[in-house]
C-alpha positions in Angstrom: -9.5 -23.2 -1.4 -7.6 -22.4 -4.8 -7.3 -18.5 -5.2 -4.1 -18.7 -3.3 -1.7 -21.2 -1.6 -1.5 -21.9 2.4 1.3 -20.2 3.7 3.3 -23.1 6.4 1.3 -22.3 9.5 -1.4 -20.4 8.3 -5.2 -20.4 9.5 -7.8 -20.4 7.3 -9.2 -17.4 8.6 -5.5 -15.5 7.6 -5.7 -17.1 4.5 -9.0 -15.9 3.5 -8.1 -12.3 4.8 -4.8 -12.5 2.6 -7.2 -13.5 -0.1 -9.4 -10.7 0.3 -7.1 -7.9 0.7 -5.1 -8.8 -2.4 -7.9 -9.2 -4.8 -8.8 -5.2 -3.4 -5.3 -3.9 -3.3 -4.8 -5.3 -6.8 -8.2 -3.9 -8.3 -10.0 -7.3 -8.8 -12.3 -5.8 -6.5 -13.0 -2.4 -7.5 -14.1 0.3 -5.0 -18.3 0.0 -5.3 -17.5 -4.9 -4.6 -19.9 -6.1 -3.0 -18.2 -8.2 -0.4 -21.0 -10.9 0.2 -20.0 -13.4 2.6 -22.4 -16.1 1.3 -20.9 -16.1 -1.6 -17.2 -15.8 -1.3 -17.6 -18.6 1.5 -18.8 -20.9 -1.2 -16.2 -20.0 -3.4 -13.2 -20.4 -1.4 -14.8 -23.7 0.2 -14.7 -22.4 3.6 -17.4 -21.4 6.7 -18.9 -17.7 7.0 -17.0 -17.3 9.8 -13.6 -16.6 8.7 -15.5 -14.8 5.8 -17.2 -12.8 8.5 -13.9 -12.2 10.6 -11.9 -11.0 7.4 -14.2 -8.4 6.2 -14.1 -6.7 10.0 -10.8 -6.8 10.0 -10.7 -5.3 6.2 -13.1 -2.8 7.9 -10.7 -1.6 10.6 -8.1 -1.0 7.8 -10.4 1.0 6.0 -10.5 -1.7 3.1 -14.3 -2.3 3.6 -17.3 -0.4 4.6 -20.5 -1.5 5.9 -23.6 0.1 3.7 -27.3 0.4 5.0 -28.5 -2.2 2.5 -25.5 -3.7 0.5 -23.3 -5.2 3.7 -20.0 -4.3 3.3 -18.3 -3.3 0.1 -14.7 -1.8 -1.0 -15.0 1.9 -0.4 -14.6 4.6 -2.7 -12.2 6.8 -1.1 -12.9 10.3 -2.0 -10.5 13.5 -2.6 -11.0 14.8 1.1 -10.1 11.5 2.5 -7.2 11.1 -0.5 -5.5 14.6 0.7 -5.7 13.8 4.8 -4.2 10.2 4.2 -1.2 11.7 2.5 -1.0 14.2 5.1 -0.5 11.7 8.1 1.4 9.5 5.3 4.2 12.4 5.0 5.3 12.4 8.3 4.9 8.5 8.5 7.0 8.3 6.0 9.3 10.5 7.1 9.9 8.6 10.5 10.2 5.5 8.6 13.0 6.4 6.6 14.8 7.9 9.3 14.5 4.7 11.2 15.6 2.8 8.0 18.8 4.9 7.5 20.0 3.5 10.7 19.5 0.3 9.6 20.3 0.4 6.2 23.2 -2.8 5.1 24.1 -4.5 2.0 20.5 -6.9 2.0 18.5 -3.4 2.2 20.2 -2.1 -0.5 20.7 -5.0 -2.7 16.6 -5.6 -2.7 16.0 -1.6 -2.8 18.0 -1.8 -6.1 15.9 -3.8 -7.6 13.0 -2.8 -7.1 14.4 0.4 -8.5 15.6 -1.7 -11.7 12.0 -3.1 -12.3 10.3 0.6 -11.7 12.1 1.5 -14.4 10.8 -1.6 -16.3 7.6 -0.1 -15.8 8.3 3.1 -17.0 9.6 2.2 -20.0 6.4 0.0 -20.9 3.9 2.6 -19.5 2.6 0.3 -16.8 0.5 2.3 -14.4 -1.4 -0.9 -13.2 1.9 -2.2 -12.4 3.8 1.2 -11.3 1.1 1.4 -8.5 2.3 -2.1 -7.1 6.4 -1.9 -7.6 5.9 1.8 -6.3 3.9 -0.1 -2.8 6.8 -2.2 -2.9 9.7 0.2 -2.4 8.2 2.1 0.4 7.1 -1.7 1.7 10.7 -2.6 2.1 11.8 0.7 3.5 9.0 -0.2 6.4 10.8 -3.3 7.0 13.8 -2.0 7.4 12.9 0.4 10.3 12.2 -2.4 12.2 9.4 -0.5 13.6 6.0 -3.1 13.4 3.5 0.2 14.8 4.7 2.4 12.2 5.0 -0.4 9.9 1.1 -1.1 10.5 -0.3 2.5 10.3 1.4 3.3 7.2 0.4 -0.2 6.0 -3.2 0.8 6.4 -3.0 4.0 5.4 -0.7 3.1 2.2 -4.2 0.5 1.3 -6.3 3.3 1.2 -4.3 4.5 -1.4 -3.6 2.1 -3.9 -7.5 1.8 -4.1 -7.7 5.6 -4.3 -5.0 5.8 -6.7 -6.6 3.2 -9.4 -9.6 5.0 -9.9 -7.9 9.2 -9.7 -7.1 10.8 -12.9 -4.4 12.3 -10.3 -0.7 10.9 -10.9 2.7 12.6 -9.8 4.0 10.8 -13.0 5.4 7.5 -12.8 9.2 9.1 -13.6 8.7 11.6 -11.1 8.2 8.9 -8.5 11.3 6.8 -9.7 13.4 10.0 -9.2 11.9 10.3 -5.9 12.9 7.1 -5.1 16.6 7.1 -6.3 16.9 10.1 -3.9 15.4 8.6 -0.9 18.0 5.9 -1.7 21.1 7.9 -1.9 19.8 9.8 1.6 19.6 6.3 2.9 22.7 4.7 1.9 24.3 8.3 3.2 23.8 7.2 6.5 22.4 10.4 7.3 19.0 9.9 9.0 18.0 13.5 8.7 18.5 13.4 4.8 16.5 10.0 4.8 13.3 12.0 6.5 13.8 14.8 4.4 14.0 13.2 1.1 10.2 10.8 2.0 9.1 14.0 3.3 9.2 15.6 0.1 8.2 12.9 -2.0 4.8 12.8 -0.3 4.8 16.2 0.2 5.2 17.0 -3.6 2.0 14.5 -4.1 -0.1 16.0 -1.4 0.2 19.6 -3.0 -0.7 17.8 -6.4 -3.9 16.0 -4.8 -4.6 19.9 -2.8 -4.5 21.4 -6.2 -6.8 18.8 -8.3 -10.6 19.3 -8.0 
């Protein structure tokens, strides 16, 4: 198995699933992937099996969808959909941060700064590929911080959706825009103030859902 390193611990059917859902999440599999289970068992050297299991469990996430006479394949995730998952993603979000505030310490901040550092990286060089993946990564380590692992999941599913939306949508909030957001959710975090944490995700989603509302 060489796409990706055994993490200590890890089964093969984990590893094949990690596989999978990076190779979507990053756009080596586009929305319209076939996700044959024949052939990505022979290519990663391992059964159908954990094949099969990874591809429900992509399914559950909304990461795959079964077709009448294809098998499963990485949905497109239309406009309709787009608009309701940043609907449930706002107050998600919102919760998040508030939970974050409360645990928000010198490690938090330290790797929330950087992350911010390399955004602006991005911005500078124009990188949407790569904004889409340092922007999952800030709201990623905000969801760690909560502390909360059922939130942490839902938005974790929901935030997948996305990034495949997101890579093929002529619809973008800008990429400065969403380093500005970010810098303020940061300041409402390091406040200590959980109600200025919620507020400040809630209207960073919020100003992308009335974007996505208003795009046809």
């Amino acid at each position: 198995m060489s796409d990706a390193l055994m993490e200590p611990g890890e089964r093969v059917g984990e590893r094949v699933y990690r596989t999978l859902r990076r190779r979507i999440l990053t756009g080596e599999f586009p929305p319209g992937t076939r996700l044959s289970v024949p052939a990505i068992a022979r290519e990663l050297g391992v059964s159908r099996s954990p094949v099969r299991d990874a591809v429900l469990q992509l399914g559950n996430e909304g990461l795959a969808q079964e077709t009448f006479n294809r098998g499963a394949i990485v949905p497109q995730i239309d406009h309709d959909q787009l608009v309701s998952l940043y609907e449930a993603r706002e107050a998600l979000e919102g919760m998040t941060a508030r939970l974050a505030t409360v645990n928000f310490g010198p490690g938090v901040r330290r790797r929330l700064l950087g992350i911010l550092d390399e955004h602006d990286e991005v911005v500078a060089a124009g990188d949407f590929t790569r904004h889409i993946d340092v922007d999952a990564a800030f709201h990623r380590e905000i969801r760690t911080a909560a502390c909360s692992p059922v939130v942490a999941r839902m938005l974790e599913e929901i935030q997948g959706q996305v990034m495949i939306a997101m890579r093929s949508t002529s619809v973008s909030g800008g990429m400065a825009h969403a380093v500005e957001d970010h810098r303020k959710i940061f300041e409402a975090l390091a406040s200590g103030d959980p109600d200025a944490g919620e507020a400040a995700a809630r209207q960073h989603i919020s100003r992308l859902t009335s974007l996505l509302r208003t795009h046809v």
